[in-house]
C-alpha positions as CSV (number, residue, x, y, z in Angstrom):
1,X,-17.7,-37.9,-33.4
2,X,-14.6,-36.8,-31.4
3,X,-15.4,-34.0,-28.9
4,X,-12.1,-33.0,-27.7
5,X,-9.8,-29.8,-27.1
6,X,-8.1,-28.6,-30.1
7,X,-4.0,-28.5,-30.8
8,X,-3.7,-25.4,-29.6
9,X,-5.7,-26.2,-26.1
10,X,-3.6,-29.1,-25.8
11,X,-0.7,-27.1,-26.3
12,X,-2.2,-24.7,-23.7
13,X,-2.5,-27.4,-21.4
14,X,0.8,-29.1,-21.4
15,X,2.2,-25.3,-20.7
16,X,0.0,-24.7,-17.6
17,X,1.0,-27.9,-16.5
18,X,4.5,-27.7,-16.7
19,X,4.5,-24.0,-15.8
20,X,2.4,-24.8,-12.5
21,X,4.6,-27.8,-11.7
22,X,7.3,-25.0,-11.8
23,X,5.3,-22.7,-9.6
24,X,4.2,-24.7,-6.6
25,X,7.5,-25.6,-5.0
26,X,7.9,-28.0,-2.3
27,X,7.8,-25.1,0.1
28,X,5.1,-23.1,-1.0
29,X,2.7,-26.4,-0.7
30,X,3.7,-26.7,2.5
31,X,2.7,-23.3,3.4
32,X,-0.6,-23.8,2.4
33,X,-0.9,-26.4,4.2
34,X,0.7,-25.4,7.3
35,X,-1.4,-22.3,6.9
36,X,-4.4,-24.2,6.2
37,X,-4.0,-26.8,9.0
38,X,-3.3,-23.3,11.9
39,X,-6.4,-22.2,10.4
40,X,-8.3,-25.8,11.4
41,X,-6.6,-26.0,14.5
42,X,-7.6,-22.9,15.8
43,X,-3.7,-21.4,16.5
44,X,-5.0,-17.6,15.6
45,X,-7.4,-16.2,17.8
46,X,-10.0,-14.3,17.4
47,X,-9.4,-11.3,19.5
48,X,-9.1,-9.0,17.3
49,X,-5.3,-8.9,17.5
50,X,-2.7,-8.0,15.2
51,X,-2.2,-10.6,12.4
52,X,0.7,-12.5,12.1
53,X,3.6,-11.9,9.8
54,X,2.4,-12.0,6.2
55,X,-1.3,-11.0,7.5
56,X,-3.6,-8.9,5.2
57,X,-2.8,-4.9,5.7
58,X,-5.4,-2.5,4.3
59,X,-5.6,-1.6,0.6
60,X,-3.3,1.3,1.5
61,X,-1.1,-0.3,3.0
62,X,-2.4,0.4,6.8
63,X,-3.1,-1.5,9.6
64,X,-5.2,-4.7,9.8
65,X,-9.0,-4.3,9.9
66,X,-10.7,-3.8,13.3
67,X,-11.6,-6.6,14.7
68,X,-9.5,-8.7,12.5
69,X,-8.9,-11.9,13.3
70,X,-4.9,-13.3,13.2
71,X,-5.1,-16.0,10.8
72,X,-7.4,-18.3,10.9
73,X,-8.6,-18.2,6.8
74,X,-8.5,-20.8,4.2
75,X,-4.9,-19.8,3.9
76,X,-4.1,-19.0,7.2
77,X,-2.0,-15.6,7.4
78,X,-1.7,-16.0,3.6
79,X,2.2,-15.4,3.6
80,X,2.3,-18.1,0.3
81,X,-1.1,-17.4,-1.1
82,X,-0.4,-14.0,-1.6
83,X,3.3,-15.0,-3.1
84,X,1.4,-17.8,-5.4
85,X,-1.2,-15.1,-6.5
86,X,1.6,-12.4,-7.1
87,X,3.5,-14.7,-9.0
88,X,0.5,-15.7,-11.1
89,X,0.4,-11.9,-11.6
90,X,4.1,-10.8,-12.5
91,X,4.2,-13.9,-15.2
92,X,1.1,-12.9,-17.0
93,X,-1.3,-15.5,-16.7
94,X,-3.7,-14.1,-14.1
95,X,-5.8,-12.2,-16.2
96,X,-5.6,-14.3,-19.0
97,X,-8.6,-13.6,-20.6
98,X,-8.3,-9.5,-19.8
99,X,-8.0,-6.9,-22.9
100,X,-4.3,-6.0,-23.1
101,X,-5.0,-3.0,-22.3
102,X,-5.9,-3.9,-18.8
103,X,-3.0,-6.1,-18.5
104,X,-4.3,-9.4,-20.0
105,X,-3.5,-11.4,-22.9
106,X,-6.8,-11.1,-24.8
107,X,-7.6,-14.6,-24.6
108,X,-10.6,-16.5,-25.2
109,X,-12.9,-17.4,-22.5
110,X,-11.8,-21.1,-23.5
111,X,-8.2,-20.3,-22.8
112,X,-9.4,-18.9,-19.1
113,X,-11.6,-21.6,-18.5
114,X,-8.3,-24.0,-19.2
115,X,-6.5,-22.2,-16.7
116,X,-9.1,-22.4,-14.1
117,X,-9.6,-26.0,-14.7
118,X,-5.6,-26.5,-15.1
119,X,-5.0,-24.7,-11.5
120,X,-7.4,-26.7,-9.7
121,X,-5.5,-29.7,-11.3
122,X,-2.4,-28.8,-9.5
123,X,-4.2,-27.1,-6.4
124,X,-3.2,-23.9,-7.2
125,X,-5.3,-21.0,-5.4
126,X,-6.6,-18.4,-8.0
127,X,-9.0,-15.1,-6.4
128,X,-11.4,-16.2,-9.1
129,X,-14.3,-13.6,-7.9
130,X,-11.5,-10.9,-7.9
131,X,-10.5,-11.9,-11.4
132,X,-13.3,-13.4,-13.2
133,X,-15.9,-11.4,-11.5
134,X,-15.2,-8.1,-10.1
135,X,-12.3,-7.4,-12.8
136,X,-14.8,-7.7,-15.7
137,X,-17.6,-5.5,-13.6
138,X,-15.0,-2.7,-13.2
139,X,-14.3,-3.1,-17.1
140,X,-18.0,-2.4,-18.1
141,X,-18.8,-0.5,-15.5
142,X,-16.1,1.8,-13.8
143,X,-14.7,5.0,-14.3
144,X,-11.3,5.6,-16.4
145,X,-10.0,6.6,-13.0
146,X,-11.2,3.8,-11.2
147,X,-9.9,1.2,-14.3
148,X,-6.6,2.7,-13.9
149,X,-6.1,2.0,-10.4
150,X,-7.5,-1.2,-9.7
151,X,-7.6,-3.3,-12.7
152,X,-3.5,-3.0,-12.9
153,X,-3.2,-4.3,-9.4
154,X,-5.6,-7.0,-9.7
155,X,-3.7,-8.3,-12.9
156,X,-0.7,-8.1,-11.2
157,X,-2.4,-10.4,-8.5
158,X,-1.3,-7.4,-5.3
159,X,-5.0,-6.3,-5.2
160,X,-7.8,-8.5,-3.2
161,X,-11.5,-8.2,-2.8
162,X,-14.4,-9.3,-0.6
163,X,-18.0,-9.4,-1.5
164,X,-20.4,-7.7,0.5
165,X,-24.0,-9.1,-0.7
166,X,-25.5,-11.3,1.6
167,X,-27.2,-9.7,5.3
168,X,-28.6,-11.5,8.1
169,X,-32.4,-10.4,6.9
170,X,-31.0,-10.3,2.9
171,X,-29.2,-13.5,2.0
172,X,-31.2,-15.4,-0.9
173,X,-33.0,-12.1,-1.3
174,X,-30.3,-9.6,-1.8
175,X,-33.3,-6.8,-2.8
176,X,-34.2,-6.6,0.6
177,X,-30.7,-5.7,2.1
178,X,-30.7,-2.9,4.7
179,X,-27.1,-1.5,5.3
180,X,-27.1,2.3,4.1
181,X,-24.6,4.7,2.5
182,X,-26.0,8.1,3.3
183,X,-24.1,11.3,1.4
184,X,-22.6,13.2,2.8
185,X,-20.8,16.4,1.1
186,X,-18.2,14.7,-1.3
187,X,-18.3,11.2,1.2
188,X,-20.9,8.4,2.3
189,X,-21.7,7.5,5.1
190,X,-21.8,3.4,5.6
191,X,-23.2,1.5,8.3
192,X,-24.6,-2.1,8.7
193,X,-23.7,-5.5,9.0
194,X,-22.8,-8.2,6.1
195,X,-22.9,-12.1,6.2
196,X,-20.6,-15.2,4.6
197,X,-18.0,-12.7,3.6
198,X,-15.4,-15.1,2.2
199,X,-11.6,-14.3,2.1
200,X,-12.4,-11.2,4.2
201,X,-8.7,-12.2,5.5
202,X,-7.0,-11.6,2.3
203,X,-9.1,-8.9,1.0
204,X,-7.7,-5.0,0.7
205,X,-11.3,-4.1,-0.6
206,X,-14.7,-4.9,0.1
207,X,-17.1,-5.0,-3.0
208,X,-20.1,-3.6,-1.2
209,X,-23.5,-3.4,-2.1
210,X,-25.5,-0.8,0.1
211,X,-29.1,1.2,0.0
212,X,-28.8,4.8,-1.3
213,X,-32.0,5.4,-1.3
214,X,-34.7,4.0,0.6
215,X,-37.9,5.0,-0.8
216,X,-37.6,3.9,-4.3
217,X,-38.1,0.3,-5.1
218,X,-36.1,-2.6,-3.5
219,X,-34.1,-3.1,-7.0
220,X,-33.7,0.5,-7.9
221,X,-32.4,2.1,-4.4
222,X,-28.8,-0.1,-4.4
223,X,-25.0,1.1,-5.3
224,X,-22.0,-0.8,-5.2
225,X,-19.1,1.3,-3.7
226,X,-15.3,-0.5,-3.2
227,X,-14.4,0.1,0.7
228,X,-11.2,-0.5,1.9
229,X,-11.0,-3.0,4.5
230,X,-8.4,-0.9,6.5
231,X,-11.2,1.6,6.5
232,X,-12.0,3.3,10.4
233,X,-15.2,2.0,11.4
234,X,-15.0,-1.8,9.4
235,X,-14.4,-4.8,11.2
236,X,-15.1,-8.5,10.7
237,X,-15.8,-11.8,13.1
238,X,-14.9,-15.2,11.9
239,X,-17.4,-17.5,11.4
240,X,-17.0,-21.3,11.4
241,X,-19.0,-23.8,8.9
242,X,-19.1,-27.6,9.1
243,X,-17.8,-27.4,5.5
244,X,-14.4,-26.1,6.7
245,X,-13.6,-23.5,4.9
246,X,-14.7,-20.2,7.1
247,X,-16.5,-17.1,6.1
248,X,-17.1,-14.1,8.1
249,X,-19.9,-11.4,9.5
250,X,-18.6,-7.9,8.3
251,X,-19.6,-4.6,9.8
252,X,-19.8,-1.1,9.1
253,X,-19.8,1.6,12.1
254,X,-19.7,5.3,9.9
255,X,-17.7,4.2,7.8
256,X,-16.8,6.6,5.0
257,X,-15.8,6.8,1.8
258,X,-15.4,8.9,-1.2
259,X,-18.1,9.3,-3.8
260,X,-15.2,8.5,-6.4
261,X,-15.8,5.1,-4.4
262,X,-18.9,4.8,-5.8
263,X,-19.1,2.1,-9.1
264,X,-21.3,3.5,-11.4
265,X,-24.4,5.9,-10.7
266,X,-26.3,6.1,-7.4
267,X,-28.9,4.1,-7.1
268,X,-27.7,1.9,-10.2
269,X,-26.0,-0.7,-8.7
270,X,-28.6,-3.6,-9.1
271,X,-27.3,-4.5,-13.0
272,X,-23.6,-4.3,-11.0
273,X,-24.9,-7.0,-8.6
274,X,-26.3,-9.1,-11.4
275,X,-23.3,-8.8,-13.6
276,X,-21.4,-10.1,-11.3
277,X,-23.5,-12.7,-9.9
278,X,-23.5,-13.8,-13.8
279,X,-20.0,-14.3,-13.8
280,X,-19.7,-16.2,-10.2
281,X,-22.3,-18.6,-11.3
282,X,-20.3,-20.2,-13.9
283,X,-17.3,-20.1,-12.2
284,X,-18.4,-21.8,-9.3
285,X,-18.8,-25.2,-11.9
286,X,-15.5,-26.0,-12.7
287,X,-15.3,-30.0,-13.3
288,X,-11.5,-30.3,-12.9
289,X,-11.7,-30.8,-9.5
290,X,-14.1,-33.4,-9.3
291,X,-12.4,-35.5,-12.5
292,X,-8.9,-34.7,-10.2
293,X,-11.3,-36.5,-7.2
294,X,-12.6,-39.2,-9.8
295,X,-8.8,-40.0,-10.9
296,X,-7.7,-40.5,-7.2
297,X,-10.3,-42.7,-6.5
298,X,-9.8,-45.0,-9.6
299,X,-6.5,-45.8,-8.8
300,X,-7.1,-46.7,-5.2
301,X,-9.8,-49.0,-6.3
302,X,-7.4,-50.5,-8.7
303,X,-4.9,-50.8,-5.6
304,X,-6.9,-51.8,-3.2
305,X,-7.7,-55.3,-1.9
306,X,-10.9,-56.7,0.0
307,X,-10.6,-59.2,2.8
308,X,-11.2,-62.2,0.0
309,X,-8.4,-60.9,-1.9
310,X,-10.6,-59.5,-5.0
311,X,-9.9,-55.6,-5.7
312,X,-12.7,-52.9,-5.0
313,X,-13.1,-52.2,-8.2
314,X,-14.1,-55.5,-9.5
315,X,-17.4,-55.1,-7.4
316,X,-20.5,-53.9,-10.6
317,X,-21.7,-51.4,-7.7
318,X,-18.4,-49.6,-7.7
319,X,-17.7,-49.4,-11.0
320,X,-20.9,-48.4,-11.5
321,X,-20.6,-45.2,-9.1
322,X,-17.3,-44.4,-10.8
323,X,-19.1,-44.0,-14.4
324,X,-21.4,-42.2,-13.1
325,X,-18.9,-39.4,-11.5
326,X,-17.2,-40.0,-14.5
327,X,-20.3,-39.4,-17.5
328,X,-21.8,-36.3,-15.1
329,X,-18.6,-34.8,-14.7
330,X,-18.0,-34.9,-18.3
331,X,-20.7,-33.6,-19.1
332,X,-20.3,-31.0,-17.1
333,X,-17.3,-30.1,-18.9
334,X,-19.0,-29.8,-22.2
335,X,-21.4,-27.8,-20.9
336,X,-18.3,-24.8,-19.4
337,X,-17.2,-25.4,-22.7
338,X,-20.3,-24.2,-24.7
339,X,-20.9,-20.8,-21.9
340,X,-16.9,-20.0,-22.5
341,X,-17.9,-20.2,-26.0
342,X,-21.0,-18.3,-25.5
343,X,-19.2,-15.5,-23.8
344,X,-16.9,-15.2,-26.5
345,X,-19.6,-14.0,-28.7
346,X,-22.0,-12.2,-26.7
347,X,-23.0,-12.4,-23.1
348,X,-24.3,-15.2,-21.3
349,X,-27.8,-15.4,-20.9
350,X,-28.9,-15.3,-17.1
351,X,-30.7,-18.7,-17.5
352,X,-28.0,-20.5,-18.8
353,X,-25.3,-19.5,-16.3
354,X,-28.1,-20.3,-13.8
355,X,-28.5,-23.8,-15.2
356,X,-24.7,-24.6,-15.2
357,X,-24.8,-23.0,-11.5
358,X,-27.2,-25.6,-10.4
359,X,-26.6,-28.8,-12.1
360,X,-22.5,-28.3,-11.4
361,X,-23.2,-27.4,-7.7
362,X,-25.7,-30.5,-6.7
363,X,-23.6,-32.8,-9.0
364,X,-20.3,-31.6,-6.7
365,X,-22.1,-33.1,-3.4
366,X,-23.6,-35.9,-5.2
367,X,-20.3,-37.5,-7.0
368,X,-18.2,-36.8,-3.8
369,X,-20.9,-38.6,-1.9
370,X,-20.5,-41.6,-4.5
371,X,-16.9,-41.5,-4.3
372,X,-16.7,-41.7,-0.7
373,X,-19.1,-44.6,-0.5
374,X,-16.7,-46.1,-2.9
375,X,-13.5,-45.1,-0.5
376,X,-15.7,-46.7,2.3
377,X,-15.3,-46.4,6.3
378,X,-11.7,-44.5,6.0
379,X,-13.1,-42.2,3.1
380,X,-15.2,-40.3,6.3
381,X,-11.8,-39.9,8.5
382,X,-10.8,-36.3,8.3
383,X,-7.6,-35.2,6.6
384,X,-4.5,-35.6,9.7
385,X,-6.0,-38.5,11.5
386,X,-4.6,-41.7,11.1
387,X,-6.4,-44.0,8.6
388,X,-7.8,-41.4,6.5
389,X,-7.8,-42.1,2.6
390,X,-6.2,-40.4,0.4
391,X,-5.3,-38.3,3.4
392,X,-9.4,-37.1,3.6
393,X,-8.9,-35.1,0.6
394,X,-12.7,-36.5,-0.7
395,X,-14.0,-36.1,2.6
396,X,-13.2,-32.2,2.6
397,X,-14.3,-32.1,-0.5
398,X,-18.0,-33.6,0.0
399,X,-17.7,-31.1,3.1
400,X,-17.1,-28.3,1.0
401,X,-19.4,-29.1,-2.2
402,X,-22.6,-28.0,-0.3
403,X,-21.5,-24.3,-0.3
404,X,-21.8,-24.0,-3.6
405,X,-25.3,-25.0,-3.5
406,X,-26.0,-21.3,-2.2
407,X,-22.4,-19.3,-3.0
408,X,-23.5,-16.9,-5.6
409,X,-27.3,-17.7,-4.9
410,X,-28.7,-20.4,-3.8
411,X,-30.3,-23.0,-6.3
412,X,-34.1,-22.3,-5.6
413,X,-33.2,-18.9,-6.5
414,X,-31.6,-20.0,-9.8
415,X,-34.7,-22.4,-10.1
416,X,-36.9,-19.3,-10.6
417,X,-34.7,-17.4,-12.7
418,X,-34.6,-20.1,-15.2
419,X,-38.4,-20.2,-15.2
420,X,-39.1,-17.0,-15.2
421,X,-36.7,-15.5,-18.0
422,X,-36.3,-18.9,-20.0
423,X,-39.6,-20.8,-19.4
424,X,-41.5,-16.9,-19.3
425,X,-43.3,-18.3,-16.1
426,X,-45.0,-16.3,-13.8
427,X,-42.6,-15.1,-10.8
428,X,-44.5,-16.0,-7.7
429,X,-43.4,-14.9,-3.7
């Protein structure tokens, strides 16, 4: 039996990667890198000043957030993630897997899951919660108004957003969050504080989730409302993780917003939140990166010579670790391969993108462990210090993997949703 793309996914493939190889210029990867490395190093500050050229304006095309830090993101001031993104936009393949009528190209999910996989291949940055996630919950959820602004501008890759979940008393148990939107007249009223709010940076929206009402049940008093991040009253503090990349603590000081804001009814924002969550889950489980890792790593082994002459990968250990990295990962793959075939025919259960949530995420920090055991001493030195293999691109990576463990929920929670709506067992606090 042959499990294998067919013609036209190859064909697919071979465009993405000649069409990426097109993309990211010389110049633009060093902007990500330079950008990346300013961020590292610390060269914005964190004083609330004005960003640097290229910075993140507000959705409407005002000033900076309050409090906004210069710099500082994944991307630094995002001058050539923005320009990637944009250009992923004007040339159609952003939303590949959008209706036409929202300015896709009707894809499958199969096709989009190609491009994900095909982009982290070549390093290319896609917004996947703004596209994969947030796109389709405006789809199913939104006004006709609200479709026809933002799902153009988000397909045209000049639209970013931030998630607003997790609190510092609500971040596995996003029921119990506490900031409030209070009506008032044709407006809300916002205020509270929100945790590990990624890309806040680059985001001209916040995709907030906030109490409405707080005597009815912890699942039935929540809305979703988008808030513009050059909103008066918003402002955000970095926040530094041993992983690398940084997140950020959000707040919300009367801030206000229309009801048109709103997504959906009041008070019905808890399917929003899960629909989402749904759709993050699976896209956090891409195996293209760590087969990318894997292929790095095989060739140095092949290279490489011990102190008796022999190469590493003649030792049975290391070849050993490789298969494994190599038979998970696959795995892995199949497994994306059956939910994008799922979603193509009706939507994915709740257990199964859980599952694929936690067996992608805890086999991420265990096959980058195993590959930098294999990569040895050096593998541990830190991308721009001298000695460090394969310029500590594995190193980052085992850094990074362990975020995942809890981005989009953490695993325990996913353990009980998979036992209580698969295995129909008792939920238990």
């Amino acid at each position: 039996m042959r499990i294998a793309y067919a013609p036209e996914h190859e064909r697919l493939r071979e465009e993405l990667r000649a069409y990426f190889a097109t993309l990211m210029t010389p110049e633009l990867r060093d902007g990500l890198r330079t950008d990346r490395d300013a961020a590292n190093e610390g060269v914005a500050g964190g004083n609330g000043g004005p960003p640097a050229s290229g910075g993140v304006a507000g959705g409407n095309g005002g000033p900076p957030a309050s409090g906004g830090v210069a710099g500082g993101g994944e991307y630094g001031d995002g001058g050539a993630y923005k320009e990637i993104v944009r250009r992923l936009g004007e040339d159609g393949w952003l939303a590949l897997g959008w209706p036409e009528e929202y300015g896709g190209q009707a894809r499958s999910m199969l096709d989009q899951l190609i491009f994900t996989d095909e982009a982290a291949r070549a390093g290319v940055p896609v917004p996947f919660l703004t596209i994969n996630t947030i796109g389709p919950t405006i789809m199913r959820f939104g006004t006709p108004e609200q479709k026809e602004y933002f799902l153009p501008r988000i397909a045209g890759g000049r639209l970013h957003f931030a998630i607003g979940y997790s609190e510092p008393d609500a971040g596995t148990d996003l029921a119990a969050l506490r900031t409030r939107a209070v009506r008032d007249g044709d407006e809300y009223v916002v205020n509270g504080q929100k945790m590990w709010t990624s890309l806040i940076e680059y985001a001209d929206y916040v995709w907030l989730a906030a109490r409405t009402d707080p005597d009815a049940k912890r699942h039935k008093g929540i809305s979703v409302f988008t808030v513009p991040t050059s909103a008066e009253g918003f402002s955000w503090t970095k926040v530094h993780t041993v992983a690398g990349p940084g997140t950020s603590a959000t707040y919300y000081s009367d801030v206000r917003v229309p009801v048109s804001a709103r997504i959906a009814e009041e008070n019905a924002g808890w399917p929003l939140i899960t629909n989402q969550l749904n759709h993050e889950r699976v896209a956090l489980t891409s195996a293209a990166p760590l087969l990318a890792a894997l292929s790095e790593v095989l060739t140095w082994a092949r290279e490489s010579k011990r102190a008796d002459g022999s190469r590493v990968i003649d030792q049975a250990w290391v070849r050993t670790h490789l298969a494994r990295v190599h038979a998970h990962a696959d795995y892995l793959k199949l497994r994306n391969w059956k939910i994008a075939s799922t979603a193509d025919t009706g939507a994915v259960a709740p257990a199964d993108a859980s599952a694929t949530k936690v067996f992608g995420t805890e086999l991420a920090t265990d096959a980058y462990r195993l590959l930098l055991e294999v990569l040895g001493a050096g593998g541990l030195v830190r991308e721009g210090s001298p000695g460090a293999l394969l310029q500590g691109r594995i190193e980052r990576a085992h850094r990074s993997a362990l975020i995942l463990t809890f981005g989009g929920g953490t695993n325990e929670i996913q353990r009980d949703i998979i036992g209580s709506t698969a295995l129909g067992l008792p939920v238990t606090r």
